[in-house]
C-alpha distance (Angstrom), angle and dihedral (degrees) to the residues before:
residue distance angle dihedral
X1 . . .
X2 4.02 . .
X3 3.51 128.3 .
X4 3.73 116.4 -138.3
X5 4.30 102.6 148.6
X6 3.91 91.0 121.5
X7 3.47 129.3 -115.6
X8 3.54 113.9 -79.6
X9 4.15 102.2 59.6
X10 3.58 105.6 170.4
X11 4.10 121.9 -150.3
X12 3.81 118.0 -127.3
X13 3.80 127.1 175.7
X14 3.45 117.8 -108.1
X15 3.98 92.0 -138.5
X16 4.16 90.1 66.2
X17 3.66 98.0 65.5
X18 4.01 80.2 167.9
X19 3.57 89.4 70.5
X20 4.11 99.6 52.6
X21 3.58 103.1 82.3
X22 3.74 96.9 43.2
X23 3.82 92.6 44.6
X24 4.17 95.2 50.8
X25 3.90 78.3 47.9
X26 3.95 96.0 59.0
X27 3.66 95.7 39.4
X28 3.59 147.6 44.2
X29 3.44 94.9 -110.9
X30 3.88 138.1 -26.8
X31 3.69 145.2 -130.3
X32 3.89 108.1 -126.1
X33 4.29 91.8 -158.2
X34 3.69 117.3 -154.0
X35 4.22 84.0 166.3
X36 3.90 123.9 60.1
X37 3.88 99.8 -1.4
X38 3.74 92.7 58.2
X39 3.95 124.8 77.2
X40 3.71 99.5 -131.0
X41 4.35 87.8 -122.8
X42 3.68 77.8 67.7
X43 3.77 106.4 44.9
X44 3.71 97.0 94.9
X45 3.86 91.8 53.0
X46 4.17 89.4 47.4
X47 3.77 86.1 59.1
X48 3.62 91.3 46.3
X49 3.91 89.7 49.0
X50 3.73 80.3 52.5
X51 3.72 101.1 57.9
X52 4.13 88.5 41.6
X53 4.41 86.3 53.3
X54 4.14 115.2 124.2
X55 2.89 97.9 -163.9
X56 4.31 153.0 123.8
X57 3.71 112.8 -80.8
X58 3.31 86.4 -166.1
X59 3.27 96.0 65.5
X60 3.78 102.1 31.3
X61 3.90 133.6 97.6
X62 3.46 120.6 -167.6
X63 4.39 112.3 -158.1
X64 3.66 109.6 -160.2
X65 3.56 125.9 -168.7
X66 4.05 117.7 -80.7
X67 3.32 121.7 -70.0
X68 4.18 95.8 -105.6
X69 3.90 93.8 53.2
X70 3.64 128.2 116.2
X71 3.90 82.3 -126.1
X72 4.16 108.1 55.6
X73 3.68 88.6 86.9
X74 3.54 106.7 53.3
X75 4.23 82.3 40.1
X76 3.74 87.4 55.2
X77 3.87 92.9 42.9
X78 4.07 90.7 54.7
X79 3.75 99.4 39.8
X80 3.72 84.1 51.3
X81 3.76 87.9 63.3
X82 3.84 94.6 46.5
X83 3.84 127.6 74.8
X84 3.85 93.4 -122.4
X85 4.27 104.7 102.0
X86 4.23 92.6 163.8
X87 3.97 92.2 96.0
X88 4.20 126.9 172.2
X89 3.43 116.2 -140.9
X90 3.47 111.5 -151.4
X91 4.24 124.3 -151.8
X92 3.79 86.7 15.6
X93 3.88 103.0 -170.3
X94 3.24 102.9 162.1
X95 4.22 143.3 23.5
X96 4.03 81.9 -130.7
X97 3.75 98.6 67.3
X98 3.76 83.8 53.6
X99 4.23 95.5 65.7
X100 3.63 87.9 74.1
X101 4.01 88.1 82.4
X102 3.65 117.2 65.3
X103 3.64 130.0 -140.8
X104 4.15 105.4 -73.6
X105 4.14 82.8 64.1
X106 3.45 113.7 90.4
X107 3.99 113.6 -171.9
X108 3.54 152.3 -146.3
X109 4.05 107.2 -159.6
X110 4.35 107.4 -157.9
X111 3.42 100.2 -148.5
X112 3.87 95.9 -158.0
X113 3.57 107.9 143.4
X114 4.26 131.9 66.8
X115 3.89 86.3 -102.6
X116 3.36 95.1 48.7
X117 4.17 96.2 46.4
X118 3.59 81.7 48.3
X119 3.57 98.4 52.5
X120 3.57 97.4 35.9
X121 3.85 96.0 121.7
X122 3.36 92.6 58.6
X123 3.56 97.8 47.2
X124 3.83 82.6 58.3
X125 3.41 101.7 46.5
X126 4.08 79.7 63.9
X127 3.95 118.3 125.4
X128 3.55 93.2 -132.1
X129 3.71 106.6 36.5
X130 3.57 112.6 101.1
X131 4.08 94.7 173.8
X132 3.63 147.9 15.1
X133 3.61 129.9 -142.4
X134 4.13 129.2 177.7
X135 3.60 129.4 -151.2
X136 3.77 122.8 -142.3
X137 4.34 103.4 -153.6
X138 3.58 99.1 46.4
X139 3.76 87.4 41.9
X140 3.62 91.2 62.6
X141 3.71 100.3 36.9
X142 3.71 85.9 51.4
X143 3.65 89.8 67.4
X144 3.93 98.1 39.8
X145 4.07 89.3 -95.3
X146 3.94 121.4 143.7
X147 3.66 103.1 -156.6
X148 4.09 134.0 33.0
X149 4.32 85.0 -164.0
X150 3.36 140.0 44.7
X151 4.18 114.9 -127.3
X152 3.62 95.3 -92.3
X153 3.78 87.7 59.2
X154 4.30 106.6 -105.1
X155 3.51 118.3 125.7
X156 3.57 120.9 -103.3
X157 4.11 121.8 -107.9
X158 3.86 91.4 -94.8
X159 3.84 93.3 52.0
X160 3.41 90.4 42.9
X161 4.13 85.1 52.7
X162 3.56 100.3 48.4
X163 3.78 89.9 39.6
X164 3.65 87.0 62.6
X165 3.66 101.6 41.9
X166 3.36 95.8 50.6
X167 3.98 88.7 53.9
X168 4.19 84.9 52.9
X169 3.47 91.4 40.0
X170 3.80 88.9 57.1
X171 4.05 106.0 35.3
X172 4.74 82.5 48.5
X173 3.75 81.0 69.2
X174 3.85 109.5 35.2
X175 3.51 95.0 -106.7
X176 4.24 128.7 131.6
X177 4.00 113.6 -114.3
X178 3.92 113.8 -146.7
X179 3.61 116.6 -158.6
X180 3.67 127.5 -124.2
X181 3.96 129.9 -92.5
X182 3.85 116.6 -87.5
X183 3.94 103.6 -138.6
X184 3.73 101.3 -153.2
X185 3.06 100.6 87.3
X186 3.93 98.7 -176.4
X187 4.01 91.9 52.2
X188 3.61 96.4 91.5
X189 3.72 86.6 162.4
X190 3.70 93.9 56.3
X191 3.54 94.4 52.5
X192 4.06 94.9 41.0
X193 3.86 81.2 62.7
X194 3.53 95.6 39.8
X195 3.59 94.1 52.8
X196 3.80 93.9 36.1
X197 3.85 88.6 56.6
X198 3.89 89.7 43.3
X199 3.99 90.8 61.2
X200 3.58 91.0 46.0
X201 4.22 93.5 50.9
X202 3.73 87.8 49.0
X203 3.77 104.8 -96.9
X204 4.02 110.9 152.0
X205 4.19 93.9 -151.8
X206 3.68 144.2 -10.6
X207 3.78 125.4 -130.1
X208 3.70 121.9 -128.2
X209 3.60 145.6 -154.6
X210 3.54 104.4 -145.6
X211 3.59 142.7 10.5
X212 4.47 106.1 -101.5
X213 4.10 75.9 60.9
X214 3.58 92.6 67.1
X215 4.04 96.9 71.6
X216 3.32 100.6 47.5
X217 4.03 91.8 55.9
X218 3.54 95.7 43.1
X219 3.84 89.6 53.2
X220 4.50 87.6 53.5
X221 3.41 88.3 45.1
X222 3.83 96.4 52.2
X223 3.65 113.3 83.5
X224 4.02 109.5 -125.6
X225 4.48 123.0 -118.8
X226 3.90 87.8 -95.6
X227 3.52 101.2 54.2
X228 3.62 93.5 39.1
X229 3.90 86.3 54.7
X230 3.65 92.8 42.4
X231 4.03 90.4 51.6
X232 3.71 84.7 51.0
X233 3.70 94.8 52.0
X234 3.61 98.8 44.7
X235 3.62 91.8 48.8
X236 3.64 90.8 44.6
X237 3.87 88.5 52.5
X238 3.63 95.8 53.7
X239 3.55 96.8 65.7
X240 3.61 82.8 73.2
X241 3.52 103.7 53.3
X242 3.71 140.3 58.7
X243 4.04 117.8 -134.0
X244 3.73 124.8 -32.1
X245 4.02 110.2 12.5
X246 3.62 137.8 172.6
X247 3.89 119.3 -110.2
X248 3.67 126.4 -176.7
X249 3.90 88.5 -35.8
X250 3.41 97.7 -50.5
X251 4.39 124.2 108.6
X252 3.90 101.1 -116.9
X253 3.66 123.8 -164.4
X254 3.92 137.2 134.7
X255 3.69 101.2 -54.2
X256 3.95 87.2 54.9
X257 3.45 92.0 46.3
X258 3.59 87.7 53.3
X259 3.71 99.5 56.9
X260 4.08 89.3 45.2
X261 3.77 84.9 63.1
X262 3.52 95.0 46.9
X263 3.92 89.5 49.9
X264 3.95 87.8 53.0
X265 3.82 94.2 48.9
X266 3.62 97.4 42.7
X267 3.86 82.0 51.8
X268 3.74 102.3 56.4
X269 4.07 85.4 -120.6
């Protein structure tokens, strides 16, 4: 299972089917949510909204309600009648409660909880699970916590922990980490560092909340003209040399080489 959605996937609640068309517009993909987003009063309707959708598959990921809930099964039952087969799993726990999909699903397990941060190798190692992503509030109220951040916006150390071993967790098995939603949705300087430090720790996207987020990741997530020409160079160099070489300075072997490709495809060049 790859992961190739792009990396500004924008959430949109599955009870504001008026919002659908305009969101997958905006963004590279979005997140119709039957879980969080969605008053339980208006679950039903969500799923409805759901079956009614015109949209992409390609482009569309459906989160349904944790695994535990008295809702996954009727979520299962009307995604099952839909075209859309990219489908978040939210308060993965465990790789078990993902054998309940079958092999046209490809998923994105939110590792959100302390069981799930735990178990977040093993929710890789999954068949069908082509990405992990981690949540920061249930996280902490999972553990009895009040607050993912401190007041001047960073995330506490046990974010910051599960943050990272989700990202592990994920890049052990092959798989793409997306990192989690930054709430403030008016800190566009918060998130351009956020995201920026995101593509530098390996993430492949970010989730969002709401569309004027979506610019501001793309832009950390595109590599700038001098690292695209310095990837070129460096790969262009190598052709010419045998093992470990020196480049502008710098020590270059395979792990270098590695990230100039990854600059080039995450480029378009």
């Amino acid at each position: 299972m790859t992961f190739d959605l792009g990396p500004a996937i924008l959430f949109c609640p599955a009870d504001r089917p008026e919002r659908f068309a305009g969101g997958l517009a905006k963004a590279d993909a979005v997140i119709l949510d039957l879980e969080d987003a969605v008053l339980p009063a208006a679950k039903a309707q969500a799923r409805e909204n759901l079956l009614a959708a015109d949209l992409d598959p390609a482009r569309v990921i459906v989160r349904v309600n944790d695994p535990s809930s008295v809702e996954f099964a009727a979520d299962l039952a009307a995604v099952a009648r839909t075209p859309f087969r990219n489908v978040m799993v939210a308060k993965t726990e465990h790789a078990a409660a993902l054998d309940v999909f079958d092999e046209s699903y490809t998923l994105i397990a939110l590792c959100e909880t302390a069981a799930g941060v735990v178990h977040a190798a093993e929710i890789a190692a999954h068949p069908r699970v082509s990405a992990l992503m981690w949540g920061a509030e249930d996280l902490v109220a999972s553990i009895g916590g009040s607050a993912s951040r401190f007041p001047d916006g960073r995330y506490r150390d046990v974010a910051r922990h599960a943050r990272s071993a989700v990202l592990i967790a994920a890049a052990a098995h092959g798989k793409a980490a997306i990192d989690a939603i930054h709430v403030d949705i008016d800190d566009a300087e918060g998130l351009a560092a956020e995201a920026a430090d995101a593509v530098a720790s390996g993430f492949r996207a970010t989730a969002c909340i709401h569309p004027k987020q979506v610019a501001t990741i793309r832009e950390a997530y595109r590599p700038d003209a001098a690292t695209v020409e310095w990837a070129r160079a460096v790969l262009s160099a190598a052709e010419h040399e045998r093992g470990v070489f020196r480049f502008e300075g710098r020590m270059v072997d395979e792990p270098v080489l590695r990230h100039a490709r990854a600059v080039l495809a995450a480029a378009g060049a």
